[in-house]
C-alpha positions in Angstrom: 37.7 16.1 113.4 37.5 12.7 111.6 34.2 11.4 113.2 35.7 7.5 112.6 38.3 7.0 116.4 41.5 5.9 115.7 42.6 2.2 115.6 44.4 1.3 118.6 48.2 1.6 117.1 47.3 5.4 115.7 45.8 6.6 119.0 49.4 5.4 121.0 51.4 7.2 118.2 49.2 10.2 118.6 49.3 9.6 122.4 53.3 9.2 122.6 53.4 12.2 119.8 51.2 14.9 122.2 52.8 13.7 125.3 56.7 14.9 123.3 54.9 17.7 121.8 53.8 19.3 125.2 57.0 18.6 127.2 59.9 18.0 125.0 60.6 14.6 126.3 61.1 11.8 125.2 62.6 12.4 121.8 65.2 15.5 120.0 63.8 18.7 119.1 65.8 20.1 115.8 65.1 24.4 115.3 66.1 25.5 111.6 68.4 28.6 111.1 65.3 30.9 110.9 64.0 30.1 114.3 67.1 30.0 115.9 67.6 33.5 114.6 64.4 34.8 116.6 65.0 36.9 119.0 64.8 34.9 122.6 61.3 35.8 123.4 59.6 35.4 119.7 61.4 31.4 120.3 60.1 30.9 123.7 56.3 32.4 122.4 56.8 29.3 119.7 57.4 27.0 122.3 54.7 27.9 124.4 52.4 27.8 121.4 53.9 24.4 120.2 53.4 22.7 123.9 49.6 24.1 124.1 48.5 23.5 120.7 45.6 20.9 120.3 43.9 22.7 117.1 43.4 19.0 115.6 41.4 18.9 112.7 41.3 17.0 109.7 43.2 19.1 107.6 46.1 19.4 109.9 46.1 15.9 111.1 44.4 13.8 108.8 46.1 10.2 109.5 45.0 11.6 113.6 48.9 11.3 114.6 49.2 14.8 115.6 52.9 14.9 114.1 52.1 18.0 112.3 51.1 21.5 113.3 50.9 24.9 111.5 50.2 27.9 112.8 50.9 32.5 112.6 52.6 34.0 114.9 54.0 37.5 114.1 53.2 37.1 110.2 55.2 33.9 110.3 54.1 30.9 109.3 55.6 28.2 111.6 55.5 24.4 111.2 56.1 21.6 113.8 56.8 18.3 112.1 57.4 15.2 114.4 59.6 12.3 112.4 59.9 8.6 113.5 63.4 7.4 113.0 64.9 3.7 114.5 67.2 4.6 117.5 70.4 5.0 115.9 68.8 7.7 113.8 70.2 6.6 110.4 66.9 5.2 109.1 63.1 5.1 109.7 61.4 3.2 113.1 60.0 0.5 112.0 56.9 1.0 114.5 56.7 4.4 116.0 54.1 2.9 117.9 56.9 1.4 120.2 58.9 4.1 122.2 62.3 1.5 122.4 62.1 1.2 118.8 61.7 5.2 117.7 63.5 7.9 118.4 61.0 11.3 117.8 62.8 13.9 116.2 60.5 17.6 116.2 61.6 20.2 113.6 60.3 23.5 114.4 60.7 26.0 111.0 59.5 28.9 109.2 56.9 27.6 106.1 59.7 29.2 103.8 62.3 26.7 105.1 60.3 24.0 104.6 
């Protein structure tokens, strides 16, 4: 990973964006048509994966927010995208830094979806 530590601002983003990403709190998770169409167990293996993943590298998580993951599973590509919107949800936070100003929205999707 990026050998240069985060600035102070990044590592509470990335901090507020692992703790939603490992136990669905504290923000909305969204699953697109082709996840929900999984059977139940293939959905709950994509969970699992989603709430244990911390495969950070640079490729993956180059601005060292962790609000993207990609990974296989099945011969499916899946990708986790975390989003920062104000809490009304009509526009962007305006500092997703600050858990009373952003509302995290997670969209879990196949890569062809994207």
């Amino acid at each position: 990973m990026n050998d240069v530590p985060p600035a102070p601002r990044t590592k509470r983003i990335r901090q507020l964006n692992d703790d939603f990403r490992s136990t669905f709190k504290g923000g909305r998770v969204m699953l697109t048509p082709a996840v929900i169409s999984l059977p139940e167990a293939g959905r709950a293996t994509i969970i699992e994966r989603i709430k244990t993943f911390n495969d950070f590298n640079d490729v993956n998580a180059p601005y060292q927010e962790h609000d993207f993951i990609a990974f296989e599973l099945a011969g499916s590509h899946i990708f986790v995208k975390i989003d920062y919107y104000a809490p009304d949800l009509q526009h962007g936070s305006e500092d997703p830094a600050d858990p009373v100003k952003t509302t995290r929205v997670m969209t879990i999707m196949t890569a062809e979806e994207y």
